[in-house]
C-alpha positions in Angstrom: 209.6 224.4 114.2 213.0 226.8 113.9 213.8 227.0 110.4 217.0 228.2 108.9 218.4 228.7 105.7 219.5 226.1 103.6 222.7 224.7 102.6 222.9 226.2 99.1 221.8 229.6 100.5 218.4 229.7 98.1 215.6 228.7 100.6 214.6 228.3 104.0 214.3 224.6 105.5 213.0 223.3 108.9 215.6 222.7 110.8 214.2 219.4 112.3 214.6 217.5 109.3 216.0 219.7 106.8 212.3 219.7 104.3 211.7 223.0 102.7 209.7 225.9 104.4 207.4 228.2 101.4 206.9 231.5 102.9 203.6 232.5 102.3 203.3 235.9 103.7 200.0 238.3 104.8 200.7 241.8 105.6 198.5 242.3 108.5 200.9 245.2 110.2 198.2 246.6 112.6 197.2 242.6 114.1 198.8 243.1 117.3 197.6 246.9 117.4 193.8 246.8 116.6 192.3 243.3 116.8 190.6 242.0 120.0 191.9 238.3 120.7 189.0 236.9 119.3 189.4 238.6 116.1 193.3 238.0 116.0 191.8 234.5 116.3 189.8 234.7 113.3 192.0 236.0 111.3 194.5 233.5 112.0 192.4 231.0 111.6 191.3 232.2 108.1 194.8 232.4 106.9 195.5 228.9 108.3 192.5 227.6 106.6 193.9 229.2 103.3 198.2 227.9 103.5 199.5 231.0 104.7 202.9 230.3 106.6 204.1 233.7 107.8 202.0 236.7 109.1 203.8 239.8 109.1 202.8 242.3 112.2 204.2 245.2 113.7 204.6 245.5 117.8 204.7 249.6 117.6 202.4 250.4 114.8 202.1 252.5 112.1 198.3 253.8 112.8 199.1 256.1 116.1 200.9 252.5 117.4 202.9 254.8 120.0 199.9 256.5 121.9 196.4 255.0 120.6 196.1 251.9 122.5 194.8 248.5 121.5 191.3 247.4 122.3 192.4 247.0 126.0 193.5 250.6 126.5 196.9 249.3 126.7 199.6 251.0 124.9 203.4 249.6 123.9 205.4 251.8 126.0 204.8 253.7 129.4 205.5 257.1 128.5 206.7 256.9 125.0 209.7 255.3 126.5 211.4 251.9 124.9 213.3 251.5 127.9 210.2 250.8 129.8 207.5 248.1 128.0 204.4 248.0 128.7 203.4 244.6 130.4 200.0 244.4 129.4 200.5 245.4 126.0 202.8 242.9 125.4 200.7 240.0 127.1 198.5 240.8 124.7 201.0 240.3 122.0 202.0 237.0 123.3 198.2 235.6 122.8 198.4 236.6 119.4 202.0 235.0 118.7 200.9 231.8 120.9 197.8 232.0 118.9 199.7 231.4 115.9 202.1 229.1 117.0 199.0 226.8 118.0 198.4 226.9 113.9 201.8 226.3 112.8 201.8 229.8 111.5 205.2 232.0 111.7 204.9 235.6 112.8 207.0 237.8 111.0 207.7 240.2 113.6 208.7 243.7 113.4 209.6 245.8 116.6 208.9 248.9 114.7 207.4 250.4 112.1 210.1 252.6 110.8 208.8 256.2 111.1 209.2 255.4 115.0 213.5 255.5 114.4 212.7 258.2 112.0 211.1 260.6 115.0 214.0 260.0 117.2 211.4 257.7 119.6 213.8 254.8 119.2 217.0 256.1 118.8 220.6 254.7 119.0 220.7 254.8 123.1 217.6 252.7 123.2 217.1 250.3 120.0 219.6 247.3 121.7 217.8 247.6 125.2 214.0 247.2 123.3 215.9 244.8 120.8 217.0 242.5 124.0 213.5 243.2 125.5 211.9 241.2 122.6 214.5 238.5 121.7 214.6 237.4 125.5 210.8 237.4 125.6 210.1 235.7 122.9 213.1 233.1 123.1 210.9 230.2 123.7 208.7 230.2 121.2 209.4 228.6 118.0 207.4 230.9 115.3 209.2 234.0 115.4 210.9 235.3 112.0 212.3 239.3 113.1 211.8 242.0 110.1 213.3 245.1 111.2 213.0 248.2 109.3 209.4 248.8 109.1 208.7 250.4 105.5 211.7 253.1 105.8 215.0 252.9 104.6 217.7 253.5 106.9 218.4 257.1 106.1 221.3 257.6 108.3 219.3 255.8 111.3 222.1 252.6 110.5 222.9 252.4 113.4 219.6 252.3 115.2 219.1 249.3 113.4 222.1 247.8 113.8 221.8 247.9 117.6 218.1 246.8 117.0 219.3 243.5 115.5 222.1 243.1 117.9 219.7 243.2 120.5 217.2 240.7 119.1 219.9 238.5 118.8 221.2 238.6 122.0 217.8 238.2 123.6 217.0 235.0 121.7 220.7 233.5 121.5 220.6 233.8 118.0 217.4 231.6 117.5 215.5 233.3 115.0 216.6 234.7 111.3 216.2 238.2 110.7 215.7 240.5 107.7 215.1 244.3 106.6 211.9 245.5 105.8 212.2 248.3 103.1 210.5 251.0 101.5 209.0 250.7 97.6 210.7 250.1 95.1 214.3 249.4 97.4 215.7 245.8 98.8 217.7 245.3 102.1 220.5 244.2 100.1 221.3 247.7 99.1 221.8 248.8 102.5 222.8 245.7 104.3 223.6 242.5 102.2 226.8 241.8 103.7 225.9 242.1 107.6 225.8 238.7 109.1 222.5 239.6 110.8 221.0 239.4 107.6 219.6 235.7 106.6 217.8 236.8 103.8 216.8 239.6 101.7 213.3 241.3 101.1 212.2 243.9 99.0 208.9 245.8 98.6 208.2 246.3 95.2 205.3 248.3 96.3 202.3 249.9 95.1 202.5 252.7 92.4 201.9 250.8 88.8 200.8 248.3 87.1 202.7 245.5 86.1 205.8 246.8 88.2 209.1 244.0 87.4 209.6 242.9 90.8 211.8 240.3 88.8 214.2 242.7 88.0 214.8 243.1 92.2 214.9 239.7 92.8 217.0 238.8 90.1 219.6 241.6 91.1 219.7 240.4 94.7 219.5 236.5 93.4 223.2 237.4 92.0 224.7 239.0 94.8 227.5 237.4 96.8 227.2 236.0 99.3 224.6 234.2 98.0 221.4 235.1 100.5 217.3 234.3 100.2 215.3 236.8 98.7 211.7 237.5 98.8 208.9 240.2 97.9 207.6 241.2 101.5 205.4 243.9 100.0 204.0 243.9 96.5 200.9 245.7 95.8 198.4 244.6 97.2 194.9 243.5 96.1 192.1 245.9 96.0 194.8 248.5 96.9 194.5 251.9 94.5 197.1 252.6 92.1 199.2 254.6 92.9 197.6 255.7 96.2 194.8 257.0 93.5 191.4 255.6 93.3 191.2 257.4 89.8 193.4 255.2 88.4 191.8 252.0 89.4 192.8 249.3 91.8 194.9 246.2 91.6 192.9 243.4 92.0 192.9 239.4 91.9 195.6 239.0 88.8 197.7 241.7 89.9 198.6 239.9 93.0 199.2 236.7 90.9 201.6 238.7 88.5 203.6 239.7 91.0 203.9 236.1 93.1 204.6 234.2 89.4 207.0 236.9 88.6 209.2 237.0 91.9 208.8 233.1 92.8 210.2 232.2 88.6 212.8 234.7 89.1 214.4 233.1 92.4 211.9 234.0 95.5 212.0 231.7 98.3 208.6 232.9 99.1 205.8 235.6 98.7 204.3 238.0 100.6 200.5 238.8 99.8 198.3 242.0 100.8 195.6 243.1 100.7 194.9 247.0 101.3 192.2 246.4 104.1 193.4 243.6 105.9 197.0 245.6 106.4 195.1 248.2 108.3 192.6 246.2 109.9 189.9 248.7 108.5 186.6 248.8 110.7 183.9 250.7 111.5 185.0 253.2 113.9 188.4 254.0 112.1 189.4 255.9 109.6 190.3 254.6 106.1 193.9 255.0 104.6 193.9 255.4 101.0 190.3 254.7 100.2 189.8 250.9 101.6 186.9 249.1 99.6 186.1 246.5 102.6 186.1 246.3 106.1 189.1 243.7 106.9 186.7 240.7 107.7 185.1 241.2 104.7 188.4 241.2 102.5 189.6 237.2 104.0 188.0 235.7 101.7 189.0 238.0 98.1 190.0 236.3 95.3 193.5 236.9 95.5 193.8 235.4 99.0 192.6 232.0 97.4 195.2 231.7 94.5 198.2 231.6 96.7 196.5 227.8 97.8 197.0 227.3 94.1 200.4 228.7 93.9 201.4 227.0 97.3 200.3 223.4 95.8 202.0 223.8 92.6 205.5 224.7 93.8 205.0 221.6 96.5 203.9 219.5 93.7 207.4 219.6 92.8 211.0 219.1 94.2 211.3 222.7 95.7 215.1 223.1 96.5 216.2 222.4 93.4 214.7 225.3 91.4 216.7 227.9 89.5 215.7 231.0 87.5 216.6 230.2 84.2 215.5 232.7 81.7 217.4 231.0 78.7 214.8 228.3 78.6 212.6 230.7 76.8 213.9 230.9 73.2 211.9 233.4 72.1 211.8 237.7 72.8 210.4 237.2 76.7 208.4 240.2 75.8 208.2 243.5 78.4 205.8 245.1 80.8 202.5 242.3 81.2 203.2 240.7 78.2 207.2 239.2 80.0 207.3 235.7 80.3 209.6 234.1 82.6 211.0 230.7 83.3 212.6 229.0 86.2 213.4 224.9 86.4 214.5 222.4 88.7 216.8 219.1 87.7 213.6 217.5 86.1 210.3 219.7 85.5 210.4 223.1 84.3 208.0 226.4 84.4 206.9 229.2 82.2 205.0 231.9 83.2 202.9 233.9 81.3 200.4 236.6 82.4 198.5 237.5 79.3 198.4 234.1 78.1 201.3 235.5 75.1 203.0 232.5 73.3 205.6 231.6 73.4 209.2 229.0 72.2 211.1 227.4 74.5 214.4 225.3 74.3 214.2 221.6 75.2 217.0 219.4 76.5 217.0 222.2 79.8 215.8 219.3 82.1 216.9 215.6 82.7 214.7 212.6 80.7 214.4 211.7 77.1 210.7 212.1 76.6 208.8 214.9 78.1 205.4 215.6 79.2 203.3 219.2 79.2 200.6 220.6 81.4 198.6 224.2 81.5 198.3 225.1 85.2 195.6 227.4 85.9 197.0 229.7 88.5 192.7 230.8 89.1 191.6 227.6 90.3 194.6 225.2 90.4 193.2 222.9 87.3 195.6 221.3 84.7 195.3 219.9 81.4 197.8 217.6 79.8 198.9 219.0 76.3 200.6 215.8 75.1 203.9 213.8 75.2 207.3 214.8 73.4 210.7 214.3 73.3 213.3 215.8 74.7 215.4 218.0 71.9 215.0 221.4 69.8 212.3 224.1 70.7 208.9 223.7 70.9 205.9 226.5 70.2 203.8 226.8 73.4 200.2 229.0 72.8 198.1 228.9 76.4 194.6 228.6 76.2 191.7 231.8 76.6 191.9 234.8 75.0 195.0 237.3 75.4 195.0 240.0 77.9 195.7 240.7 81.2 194.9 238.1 83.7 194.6 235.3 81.2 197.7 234.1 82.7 198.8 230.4 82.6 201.7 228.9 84.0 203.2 225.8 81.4 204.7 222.9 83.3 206.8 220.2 81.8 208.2 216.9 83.2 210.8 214.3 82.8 208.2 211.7 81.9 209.9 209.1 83.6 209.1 211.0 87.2 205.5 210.0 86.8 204.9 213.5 88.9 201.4 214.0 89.9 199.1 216.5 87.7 200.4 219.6 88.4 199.1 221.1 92.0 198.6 217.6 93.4 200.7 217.4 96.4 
């Protein structure tokens, strides 16, 4: 299953038969450096189990990746030298891709993390020779999405990554789409929107405050030309501390919804989830970065990992490539911080987000049909209730159910009646 982007440059499609591809991202950057093959398998497995399309991993890690080897003893490179792979590290790396593949789901596969260009390790005499490495290995499979940049900004490295992608590309003959993998609170299109390497942007809104606008980002890059994909690849992450601080609390389960409603309504192809365990792989026997609350095979099954089924089922509930952010649906203020409400539509249904459950006014006549039908989708459990039946002119007063506050948030779905659509989240 290739995919590519589609025609009008907002999504990703299979290229077998042109159906739309939702990019369901985990961060699991340490999967091909910590995990034994059978744990690799679990996880996987777990994530399958839960609609995750895309795992996001990282060949030369983060944690020691250049000279603490995986559970084999195996390390990436003989002698800290890209030029010269290691074999056995790598065949390791191929049962985990293969492993995937076997699961339909896509690895999004960095060479790098980026503070390996930063040392100098890969430079600009070796990044095309590792860069053709992968892409010619990997050239036959048909899971592989390439993320290059690895959490840093280029930094005057350009040029390392440049090679890097002209590499990958020659390896796989131009197979597989490619992107940028920033650091918080930047997007690739600031450094690289008009390469032609570059299917599709992603930012990393990141992890340093509550109720960060990652739909400011997306809408920025939404309105660049040439029109390109856009995604949050890193958002914070659940049960991750604010702001690296323990002190000040940790995001949890309606954090992670915020910040998939927000980027998805604003224009996102896709989301990426995290969760501040799993990224790391925490176990016994390693040390903890930034004050993990779980071990990573405790943390599969936290709450936030079960919402994106419910987010998955209601964007495939309804015709996916025809959506468009549309924040003049919303008549009245669209409010600021947790209390913003955003709207996106397609040709005949529309959405309206709202996290703290805030009413809200909306203008009618936005989508096709003369009478109209309304739905709460609850973004916790992926119920609905019908509101009632309407037609299709003026503005209309819209107050979600619960009680207002943070993580009451409801997402309001109206249809062209004459669709007959499912309930909401009925694929």
């Amino acid at each position: 299953m290739i995919l590519r982007v589609s025609d009008n440059q907002r999504f990703l499609v299979k290229t077998s038969d042109g159906q739309p591809f939702l990019w369901l991202g985990d961060t699991a950057w340490e999967l091909f450096h910590r995990l034994t093959r059978e744990e690799a398998t679990s996880y996987l497995e777990n994530r399958r189990e839960k609609g995750f399309t895309v795992i996001q991993a990282v060949a030369v890690a983060e944690l020691d990746g250049l000279n603490t080897p995986n559970p084999y003893g195996d390390c990436p490179f003989h002698q800290n030298n890209p030029r010269t792979p290691n074999k056995k590290y790598f065949q390791h790396v191929d049962y985990v891709v293969d492993a995937a593949e076997k699961r339909e789901l896509f690895i999004g596969f960095l060479p790098t993390w980026g503070s390996h260009v930063v040392s100098g390790v890969i430079n600009e005499g070796n990044a095309r020779t590792y860069g053709y490495y992968l892409g010619n290995r990997y050239k036959n499979r048909t899971n592989i999405i390439w993320i290059i940049g690895g959490d840093r900004n280029p930094g005057g490295k350009e040029k390392v990554w440049r090679e890097m992608a002209a590499g990958l590309a020659e390896g796989d003959g131009g197979k597989f789409l490619m992107t940028y993998h920033p650091v918080g609170g930047s997007t690739s299109s600031t450094f690289f929107h008009n390469e032609e390497w570059l299917d599709f942007n992603m930012l990393q809104s990141g992890h340093s405050a509550l109720d960060l606008p990652n739909y400011t980002t997306v809408s920025s890059d939404y309105a660049k030309s040439p029109a390109k994909p856009t995604l949050d690849g890193e958002p914070r992450y659940e049960d991750h501390p604010i702001n690296w601080n323990p002190g000040n609390g940790y995001f949890r389960d309606y954090d992670v919804r915020q910040a998939a409603y927000w980027a998805l309504v604003a224009g996102a192809f896709g989301h990426t989830y995290g969760h501040h365990s799993i990224w790391q792989m925490w176990a016994p026997g390693h040390k903890g970065i930034s004050s993990p609350e779980y071990y990573w095979h405790d943390a599969l099954d936290r709450p936030g990992a079960a919402d994106i089924i419910h987010l998955r089922n209601l964007l495939l509930s309804r015709p996916f490539l025809s959506r468009v952010p549309d924040q003049s649906i919303i008549s009245s203020n669209p409010g600021t911080g947790a209390n913003h409400s955003s709207a996106t539509r397609g040709d005949d249904y529309l959405f309206v987000y709202a996290y703290t459950g805030q009413n809200f006014t909306i203008h009618l006549g936005k989508i096709s049909g003369t009478r109209l039908k309304a739905w709460w989708y609850d973004p916790r459990n992926g119920s609905s209730i019908f509101i009632e039946e309407f037609a299709n002119s003026g503005t209309r007063d819209f107050e979600p159910p619960g009680t207002k506050g943070r993580g009451n948030d409801w997402v309001l779905v109206v249809d062209d009646a004459a669709k007959n659509f499912s309930p909401p989240g009925k694929i």
